[in-house]
C-alpha positions as CSV (number, residue, x, y, z in Angstrom):
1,X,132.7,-16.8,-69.9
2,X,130.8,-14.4,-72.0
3,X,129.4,-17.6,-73.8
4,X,128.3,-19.4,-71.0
5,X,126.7,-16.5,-69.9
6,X,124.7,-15.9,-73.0
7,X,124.2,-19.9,-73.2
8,X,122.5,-19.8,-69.9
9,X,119.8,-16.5,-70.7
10,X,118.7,-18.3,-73.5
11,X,118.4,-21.7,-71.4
12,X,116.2,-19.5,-68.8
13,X,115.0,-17.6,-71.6
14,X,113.7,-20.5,-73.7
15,X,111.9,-21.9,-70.4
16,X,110.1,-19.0,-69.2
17,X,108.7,-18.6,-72.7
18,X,107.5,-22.1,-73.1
19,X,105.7,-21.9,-69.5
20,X,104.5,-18.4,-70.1
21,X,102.9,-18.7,-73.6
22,X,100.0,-19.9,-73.0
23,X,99.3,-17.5,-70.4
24,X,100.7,-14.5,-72.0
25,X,98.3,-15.2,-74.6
26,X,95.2,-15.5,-73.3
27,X,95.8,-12.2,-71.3
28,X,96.8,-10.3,-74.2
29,X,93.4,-11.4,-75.9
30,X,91.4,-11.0,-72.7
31,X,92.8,-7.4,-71.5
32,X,92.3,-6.1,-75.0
33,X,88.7,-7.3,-74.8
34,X,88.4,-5.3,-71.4
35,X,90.4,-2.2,-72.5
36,X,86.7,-1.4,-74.5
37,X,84.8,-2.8,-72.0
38,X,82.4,0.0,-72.2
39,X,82.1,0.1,-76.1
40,X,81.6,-3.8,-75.9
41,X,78.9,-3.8,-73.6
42,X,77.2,-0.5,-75.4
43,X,77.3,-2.2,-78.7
44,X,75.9,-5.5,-77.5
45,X,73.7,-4.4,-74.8
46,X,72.0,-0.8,-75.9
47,X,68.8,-1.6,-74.8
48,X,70.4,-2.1,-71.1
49,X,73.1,1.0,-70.9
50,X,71.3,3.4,-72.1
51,X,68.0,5.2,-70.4
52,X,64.9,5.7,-72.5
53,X,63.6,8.5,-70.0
54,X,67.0,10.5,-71.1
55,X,68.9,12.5,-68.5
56,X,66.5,12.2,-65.2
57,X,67.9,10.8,-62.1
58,X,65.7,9.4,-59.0
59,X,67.1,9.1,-56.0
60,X,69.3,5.8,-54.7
61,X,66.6,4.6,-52.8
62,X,63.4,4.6,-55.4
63,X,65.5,3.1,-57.5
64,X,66.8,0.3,-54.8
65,X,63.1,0.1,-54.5
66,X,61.9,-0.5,-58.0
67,X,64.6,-3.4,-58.2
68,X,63.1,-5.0,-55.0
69,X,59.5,-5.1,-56.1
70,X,60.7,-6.2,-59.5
71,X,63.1,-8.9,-57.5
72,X,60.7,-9.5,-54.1
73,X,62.3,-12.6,-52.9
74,X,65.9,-11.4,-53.4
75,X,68.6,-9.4,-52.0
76,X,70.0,-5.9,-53.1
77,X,73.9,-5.5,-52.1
78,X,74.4,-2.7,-54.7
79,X,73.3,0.4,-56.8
80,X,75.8,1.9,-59.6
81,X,74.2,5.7,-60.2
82,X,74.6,6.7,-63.9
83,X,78.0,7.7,-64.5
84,X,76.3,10.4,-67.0
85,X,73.4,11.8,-68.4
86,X,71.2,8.9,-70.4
87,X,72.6,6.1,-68.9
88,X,71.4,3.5,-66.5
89,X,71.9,2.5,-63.3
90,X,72.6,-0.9,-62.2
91,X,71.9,-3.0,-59.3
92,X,73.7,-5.6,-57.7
93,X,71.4,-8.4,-56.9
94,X,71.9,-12.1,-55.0
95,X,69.2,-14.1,-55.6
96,X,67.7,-17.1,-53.2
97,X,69.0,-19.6,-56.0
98,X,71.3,-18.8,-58.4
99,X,74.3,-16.6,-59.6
100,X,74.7,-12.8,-58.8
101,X,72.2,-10.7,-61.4
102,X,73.7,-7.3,-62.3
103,X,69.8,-5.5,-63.1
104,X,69.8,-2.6,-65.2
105,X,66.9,0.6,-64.2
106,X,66.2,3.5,-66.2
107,X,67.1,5.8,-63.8
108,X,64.3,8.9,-64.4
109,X,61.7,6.3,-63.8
110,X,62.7,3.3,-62.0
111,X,61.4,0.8,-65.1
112,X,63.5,-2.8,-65.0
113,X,65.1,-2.9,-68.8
114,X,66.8,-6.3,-67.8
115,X,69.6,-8.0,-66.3
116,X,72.7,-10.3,-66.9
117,X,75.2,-12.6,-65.2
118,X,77.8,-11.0,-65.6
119,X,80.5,-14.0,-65.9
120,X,78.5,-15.0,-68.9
121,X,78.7,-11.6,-70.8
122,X,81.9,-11.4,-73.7
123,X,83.0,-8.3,-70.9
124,X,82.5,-10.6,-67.8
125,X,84.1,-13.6,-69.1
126,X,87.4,-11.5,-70.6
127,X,87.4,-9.9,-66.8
128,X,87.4,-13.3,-64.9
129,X,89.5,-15.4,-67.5
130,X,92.0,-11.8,-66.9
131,X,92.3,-12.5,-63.1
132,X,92.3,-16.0,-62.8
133,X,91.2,-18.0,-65.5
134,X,87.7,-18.7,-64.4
135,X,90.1,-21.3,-61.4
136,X,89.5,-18.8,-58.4
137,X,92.5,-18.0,-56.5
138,X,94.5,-20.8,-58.0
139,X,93.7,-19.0,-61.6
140,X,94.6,-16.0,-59.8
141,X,98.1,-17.5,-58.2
142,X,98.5,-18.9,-61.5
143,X,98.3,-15.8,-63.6
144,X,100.6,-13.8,-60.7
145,X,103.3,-16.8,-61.8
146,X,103.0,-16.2,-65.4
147,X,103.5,-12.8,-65.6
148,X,106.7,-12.5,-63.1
149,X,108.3,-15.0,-65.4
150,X,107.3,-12.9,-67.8
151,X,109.4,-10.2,-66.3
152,X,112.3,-12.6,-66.2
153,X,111.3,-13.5,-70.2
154,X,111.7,-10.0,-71.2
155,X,115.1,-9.0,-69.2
156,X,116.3,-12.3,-70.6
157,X,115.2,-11.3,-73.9
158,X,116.8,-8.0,-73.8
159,X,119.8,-9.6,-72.6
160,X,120.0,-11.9,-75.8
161,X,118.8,-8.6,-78.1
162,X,122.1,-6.8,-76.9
163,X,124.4,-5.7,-79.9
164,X,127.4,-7.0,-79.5
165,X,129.3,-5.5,-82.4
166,X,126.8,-3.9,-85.4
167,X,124.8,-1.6,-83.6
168,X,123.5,-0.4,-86.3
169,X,121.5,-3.0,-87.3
170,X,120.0,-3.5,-83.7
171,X,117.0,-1.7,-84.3
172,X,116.5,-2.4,-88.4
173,X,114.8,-5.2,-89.8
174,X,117.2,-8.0,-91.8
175,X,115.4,-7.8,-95.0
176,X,117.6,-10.6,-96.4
177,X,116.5,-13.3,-93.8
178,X,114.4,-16.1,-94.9
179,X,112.9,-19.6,-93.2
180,X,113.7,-19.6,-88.8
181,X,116.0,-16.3,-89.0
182,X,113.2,-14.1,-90.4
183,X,110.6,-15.4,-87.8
184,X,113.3,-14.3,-85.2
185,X,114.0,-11.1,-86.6
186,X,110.4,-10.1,-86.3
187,X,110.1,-11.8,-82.5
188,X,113.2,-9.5,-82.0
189,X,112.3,-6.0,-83.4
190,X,108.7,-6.5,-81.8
191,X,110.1,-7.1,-78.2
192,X,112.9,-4.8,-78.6
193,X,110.3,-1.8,-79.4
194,X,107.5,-2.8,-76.9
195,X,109.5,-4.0,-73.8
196,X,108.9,-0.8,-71.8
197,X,105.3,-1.3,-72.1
198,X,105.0,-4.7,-71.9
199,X,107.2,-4.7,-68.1
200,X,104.9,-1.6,-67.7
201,X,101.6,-3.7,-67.9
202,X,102.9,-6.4,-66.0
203,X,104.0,-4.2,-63.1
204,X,100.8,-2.4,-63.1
205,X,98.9,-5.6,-62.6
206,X,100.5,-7.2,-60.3
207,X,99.4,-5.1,-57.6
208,X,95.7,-6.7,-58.5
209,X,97.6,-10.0,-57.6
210,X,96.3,-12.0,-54.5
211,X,100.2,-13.2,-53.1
212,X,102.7,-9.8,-54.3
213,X,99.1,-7.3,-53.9
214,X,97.6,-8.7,-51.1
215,X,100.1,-9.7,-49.1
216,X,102.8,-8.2,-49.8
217,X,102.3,-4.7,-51.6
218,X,99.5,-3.6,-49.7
219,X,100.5,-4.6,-46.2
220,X,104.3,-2.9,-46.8
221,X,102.5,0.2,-47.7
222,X,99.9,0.2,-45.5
223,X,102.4,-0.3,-42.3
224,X,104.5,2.3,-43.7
225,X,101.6,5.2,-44.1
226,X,102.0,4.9,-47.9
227,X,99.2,3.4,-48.6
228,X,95.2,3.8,-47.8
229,X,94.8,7.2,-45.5
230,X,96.4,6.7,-41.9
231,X,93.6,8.6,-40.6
232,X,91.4,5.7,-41.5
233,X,93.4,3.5,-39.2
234,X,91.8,4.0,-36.3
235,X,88.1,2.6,-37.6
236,X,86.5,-0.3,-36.9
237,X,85.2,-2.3,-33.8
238,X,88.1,-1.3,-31.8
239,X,89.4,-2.7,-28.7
240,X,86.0,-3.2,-27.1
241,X,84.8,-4.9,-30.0
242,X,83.4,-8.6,-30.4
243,X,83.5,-8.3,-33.7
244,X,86.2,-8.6,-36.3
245,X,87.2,-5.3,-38.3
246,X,86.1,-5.6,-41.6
247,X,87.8,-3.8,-44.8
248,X,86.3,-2.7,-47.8
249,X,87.1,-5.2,-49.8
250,X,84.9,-7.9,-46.9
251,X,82.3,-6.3,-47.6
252,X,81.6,-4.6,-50.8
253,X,83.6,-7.4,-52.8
254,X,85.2,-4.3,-54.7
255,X,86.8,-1.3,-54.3
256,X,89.8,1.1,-55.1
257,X,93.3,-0.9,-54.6
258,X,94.1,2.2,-52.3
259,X,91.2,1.5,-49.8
260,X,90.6,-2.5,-50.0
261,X,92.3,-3.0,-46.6
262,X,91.0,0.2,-45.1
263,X,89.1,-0.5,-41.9
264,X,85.1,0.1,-42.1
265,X,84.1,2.2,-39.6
266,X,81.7,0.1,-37.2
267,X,79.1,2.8,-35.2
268,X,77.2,1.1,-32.3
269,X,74.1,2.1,-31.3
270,X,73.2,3.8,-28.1
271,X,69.8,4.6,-27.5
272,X,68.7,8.0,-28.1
273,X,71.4,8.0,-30.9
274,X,71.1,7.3,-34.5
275,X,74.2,5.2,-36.3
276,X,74.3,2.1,-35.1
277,X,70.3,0.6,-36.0
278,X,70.5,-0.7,-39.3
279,X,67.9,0.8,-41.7
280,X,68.0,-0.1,-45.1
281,X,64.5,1.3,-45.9
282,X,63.9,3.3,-49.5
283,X,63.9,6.4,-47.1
284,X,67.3,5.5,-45.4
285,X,68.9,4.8,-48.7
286,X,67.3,8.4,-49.9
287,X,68.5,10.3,-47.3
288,X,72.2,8.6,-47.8
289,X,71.6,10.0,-51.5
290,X,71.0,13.1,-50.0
291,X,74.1,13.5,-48.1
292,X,75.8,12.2,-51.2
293,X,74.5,14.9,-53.0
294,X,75.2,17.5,-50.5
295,X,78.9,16.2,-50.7
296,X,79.4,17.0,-54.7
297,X,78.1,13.1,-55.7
298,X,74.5,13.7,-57.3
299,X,75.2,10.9,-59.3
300,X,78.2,8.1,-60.4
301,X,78.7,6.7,-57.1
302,X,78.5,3.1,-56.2
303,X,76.9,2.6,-53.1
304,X,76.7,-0.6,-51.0
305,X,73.7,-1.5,-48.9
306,X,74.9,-2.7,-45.8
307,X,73.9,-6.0,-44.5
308,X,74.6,-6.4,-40.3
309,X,74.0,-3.2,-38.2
310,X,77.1,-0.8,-37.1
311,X,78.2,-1.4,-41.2
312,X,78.1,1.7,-42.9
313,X,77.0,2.4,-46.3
314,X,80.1,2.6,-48.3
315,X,80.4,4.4,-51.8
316,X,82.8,5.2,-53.7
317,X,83.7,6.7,-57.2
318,X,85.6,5.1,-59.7
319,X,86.2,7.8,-62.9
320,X,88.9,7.4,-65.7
321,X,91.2,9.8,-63.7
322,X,92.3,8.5,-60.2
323,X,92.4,12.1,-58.9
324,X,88.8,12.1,-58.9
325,X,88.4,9.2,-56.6
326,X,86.0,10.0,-53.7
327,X,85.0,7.4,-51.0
328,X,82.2,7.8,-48.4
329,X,80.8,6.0,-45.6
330,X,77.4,6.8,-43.7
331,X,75.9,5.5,-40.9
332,X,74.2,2.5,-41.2
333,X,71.2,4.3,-40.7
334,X,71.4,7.2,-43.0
335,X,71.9,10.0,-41.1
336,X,75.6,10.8,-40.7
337,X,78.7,11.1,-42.5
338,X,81.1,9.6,-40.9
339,X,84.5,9.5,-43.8
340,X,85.0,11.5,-46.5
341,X,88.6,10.9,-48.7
342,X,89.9,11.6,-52.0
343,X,93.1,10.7,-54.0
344,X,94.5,13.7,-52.2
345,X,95.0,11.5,-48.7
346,X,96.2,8.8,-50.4
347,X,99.8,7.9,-49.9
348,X,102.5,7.7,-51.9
349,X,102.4,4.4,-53.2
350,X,99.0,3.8,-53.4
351,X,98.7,6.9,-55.2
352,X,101.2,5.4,-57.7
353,X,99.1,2.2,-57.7
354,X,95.9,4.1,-58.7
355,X,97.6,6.1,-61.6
356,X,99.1,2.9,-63.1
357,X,95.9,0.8,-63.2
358,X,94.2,3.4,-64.6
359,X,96.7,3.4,-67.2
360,X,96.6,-0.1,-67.9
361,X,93.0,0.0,-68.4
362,X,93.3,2.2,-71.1
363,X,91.5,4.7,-69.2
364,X,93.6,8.0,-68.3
365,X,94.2,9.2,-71.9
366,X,90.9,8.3,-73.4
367,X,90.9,6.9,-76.6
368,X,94.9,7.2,-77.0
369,X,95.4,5.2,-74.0
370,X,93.3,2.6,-75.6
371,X,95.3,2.7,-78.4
372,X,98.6,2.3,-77.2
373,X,97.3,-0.5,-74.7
374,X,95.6,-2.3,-77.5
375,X,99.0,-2.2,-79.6
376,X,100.6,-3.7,-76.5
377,X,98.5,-6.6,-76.3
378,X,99.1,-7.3,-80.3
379,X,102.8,-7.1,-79.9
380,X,102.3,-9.6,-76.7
381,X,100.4,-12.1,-78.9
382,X,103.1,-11.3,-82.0
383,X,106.0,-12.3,-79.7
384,X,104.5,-15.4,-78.9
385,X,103.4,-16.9,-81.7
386,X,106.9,-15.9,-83.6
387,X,108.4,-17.4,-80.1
388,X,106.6,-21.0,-80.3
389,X,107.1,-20.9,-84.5
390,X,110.7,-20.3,-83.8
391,X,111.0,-23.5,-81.3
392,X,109.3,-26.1,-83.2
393,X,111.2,-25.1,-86.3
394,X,114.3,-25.7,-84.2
395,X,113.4,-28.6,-82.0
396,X,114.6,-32.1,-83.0
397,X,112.0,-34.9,-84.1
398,X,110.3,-36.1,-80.5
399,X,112.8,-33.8,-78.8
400,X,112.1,-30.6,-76.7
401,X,114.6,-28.6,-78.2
402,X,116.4,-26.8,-74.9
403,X,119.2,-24.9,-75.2
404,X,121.9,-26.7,-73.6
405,X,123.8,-24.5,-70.8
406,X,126.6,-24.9,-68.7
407,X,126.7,-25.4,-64.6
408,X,126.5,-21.9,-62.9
409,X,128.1,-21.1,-60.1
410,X,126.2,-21.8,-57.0
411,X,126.0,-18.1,-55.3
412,X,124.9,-16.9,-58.8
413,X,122.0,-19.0,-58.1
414,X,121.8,-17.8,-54.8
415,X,121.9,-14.0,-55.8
416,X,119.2,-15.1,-58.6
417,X,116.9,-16.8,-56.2
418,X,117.2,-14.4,-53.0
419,X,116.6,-11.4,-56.0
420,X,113.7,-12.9,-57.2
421,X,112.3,-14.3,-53.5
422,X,112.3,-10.3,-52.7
423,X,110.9,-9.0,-55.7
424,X,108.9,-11.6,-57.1
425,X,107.9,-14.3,-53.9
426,X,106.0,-16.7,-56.3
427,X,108.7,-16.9,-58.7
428,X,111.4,-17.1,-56.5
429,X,109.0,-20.2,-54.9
430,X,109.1,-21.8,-58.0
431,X,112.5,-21.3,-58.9
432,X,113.4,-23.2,-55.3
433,X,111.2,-25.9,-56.4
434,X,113.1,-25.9,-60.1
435,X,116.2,-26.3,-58.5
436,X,115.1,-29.0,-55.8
437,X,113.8,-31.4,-58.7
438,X,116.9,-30.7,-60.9
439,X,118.7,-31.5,-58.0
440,X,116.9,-34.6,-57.5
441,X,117.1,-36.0,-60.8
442,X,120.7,-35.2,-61.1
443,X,121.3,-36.9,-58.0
444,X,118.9,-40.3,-58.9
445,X,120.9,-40.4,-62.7
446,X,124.0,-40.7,-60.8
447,X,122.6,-43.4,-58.6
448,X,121.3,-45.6,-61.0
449,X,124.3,-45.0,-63.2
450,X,126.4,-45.9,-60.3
């Protein structure tokens, strides 16, 4: 029995690895690209990151308005203050024609130093390829797959590590191995020694995922108070409402995982009242700068410019350290502050979310963080390369080379597919879809054999 069983881990083990290789690799190489995403873009872009004026700061608005004189005919959505002293700010601009510019401004002056697409920067392209393989949200389905068969690929692997009998050679490296057995004694010490992290990373990023994040992480804890600040349920059009609520994530296109599904608040406008007109005017945009400042934010928010009137103006902070995560909205005419939150109203699982991404970024411990993350993705890339060497050494000429393994008992399969359907829905999906076709073949074999 114990055989079979270990017959059958390296069957699913062996499968997961040959359909998550490609993947694995080319997020390995992309997220260690973007865990020095700001040393990348400092070292090819200087002239843009940093301000020539030094440490002076105008005000949003000015600088709103140097980018729409420089840009007449286009839109601003956007303005990233400096996150510190000497650097730039950058605006977010759609154009008539065209992809999205990211324009950089020297912030103590309001002079135009340049601007990018940011998909076609080495930064931009290692962020997109990351999240969905430049496909969209098939990419993104894609890479969601890939790395919950992942997960099965390292418990599997773990499985097959297990000493059964020397234990004290489970963690040492066979020095006397040669050919196929040393390739595997590599692939073996390398996952056995980075499998924490590596499961770490995978289930730090799958909250980013569009299917387990979106629909099914984010909902769960939203519904259960554990996610964005219940007190932000109530916003929106309410009841009386024409109009759809709208989340964060509608409308600024990007925002902490905590808040993407947080209702906007929607002000109408009664006359006599401010709130509801729409005014996106350089004084509007100064005087949400202003309250901004008056709140603790002088500088390092990103604030979005709304575009239809009862929207506020939504920013946000994004530091290395979640804790530090602030999110406003104003009126969308300037004058009023109408939410205020912090990590500290977060709930529990969002709060959990926010720390592991910002782990998994390599940003929490600095440069150590970096580090550790970067040594991750090199172990990731080690296992499978060592992995694919491994198989075609082993495969037979115009063969695929699976390990053969012996019928399992159908309510194993059922406790492995309802386990997986709960934890991981894509990968259970698939699974269901593995079995159906192996069913299928099975069954047309036996009727042509017949």
């Amino acid at each position: 029995m114990a055989r079979n069983g270990y017959a059958t881990v390296w069957r699913w083990h062996f499968y997961a690895g040959l359909f998550t290789a490609p993947f694995l690799l080319i997020l390995a190489i992309t997220g260690a690209l973007y865990l020095f995403n700001d040393e990348l873009n400092d070292l090819i872009y200087p002239q843009l990151r940093f301000a020539p004026s030094g440490d002076a700061v105008l005000p949003a608005g000015d600088l709103v308005a140097a980018v729409r004189e420089a840009y007449p005919r286009d839109t601003v959505t956007r303005i990233d203050m400096p996150v510190s002293p000497g650097r730039t700010a950058m605006a977010f601009v759609t154009p008539e024609q065209g992809e999205p510019l990211r324009v950089f401004v020297d912030p103590g002056d309001g002079t135009i130093l340049g601007d990018v697409i940011y998909a076609r920067t080495l930064v931009g392209f290692a962020d997109v390829m990351h999240g969905s393989l430049l496909l969209g949200r098939g990419g993104d389905a894609l890479v969601e797959l890939a790395a919950s068969w992942a997960l099965v690929l390292v418990i599997t692997g773990l499985y097959l590590w297990w000493p059964r009998g020397r234990r004290s050679r489970a963690f040492r490296f066979d020095r006397r191995t040669r050919g196929r057995k040393r390739w595997r004694e590599v692939h073996r010490l390398v996952g056995v020694y980075t499998a924490v992290m590596i499961v770490f990373l995978i289930i730090t990023g799958l909250p980013w995922a569009s299917f387990w994040g979106d629909r099914v992480l984010s909902p769960v804890s939203n519904a259960l108070e554990l996610g964005y600040p219940p007190q932000l349920r109530h916003h929106g059009g309410g009841e009386a409402s024409a109009a759809p609520v709208k989340t964060m994530v509608d409308t600024l296109g990007d925002a902490p995982w905590a808040l993407q599904q947080a209702p906007l608040p929607h002000v109408h406008h009664h006359h006599g009242e401010h709130g509801g007109e729409l005014d996106t005017s350089t004084a509007a945009i100064n005087r949400v700068h202003d309250i901004l400042a008056g709140q603790g934010l002088p500088y390092g928010y990103r604030l979005s410019i709304p575009s239809d009137a009862g929207d506020p103006y939504s920013a946000y902070t994004y530091p290395d350290r979640p804790q530090g995560q602030r999110t406003l909205h104003v009126d969308s005419g300037g004058h009023r502050l109408l939410v205020n939150v912090g990590f500290d109203d977060y709930g529990a699982i969002a709060k959990a979310v926010e720390l592991g991404v910002a782990l998994h970024m390599g940003n929490y411990f600095g440069r150590a963080n970096q580090i550790v993350m970067l040594l991750t993705c090199v172990a990731i890339v080690a296992l499978v390369i060592t992995g694919v060497v491994m198989w075609w050494r082993r495969r037979p000429a115009g063969g695929l080379g699976a390990p053969d393994s012996p019928p399992i008992r159908k309510r194993y399969w059922l406790a492995i597919t309802l386990t997986l359907l709960a934890l991981l829905p894509l990968a259970g999906l698939s699974l269901l879809l593995v079995l159906a076709f192996e069913k299928g073949m099975m069954t047309r074999c036996r009727s042509v054999a017949g």
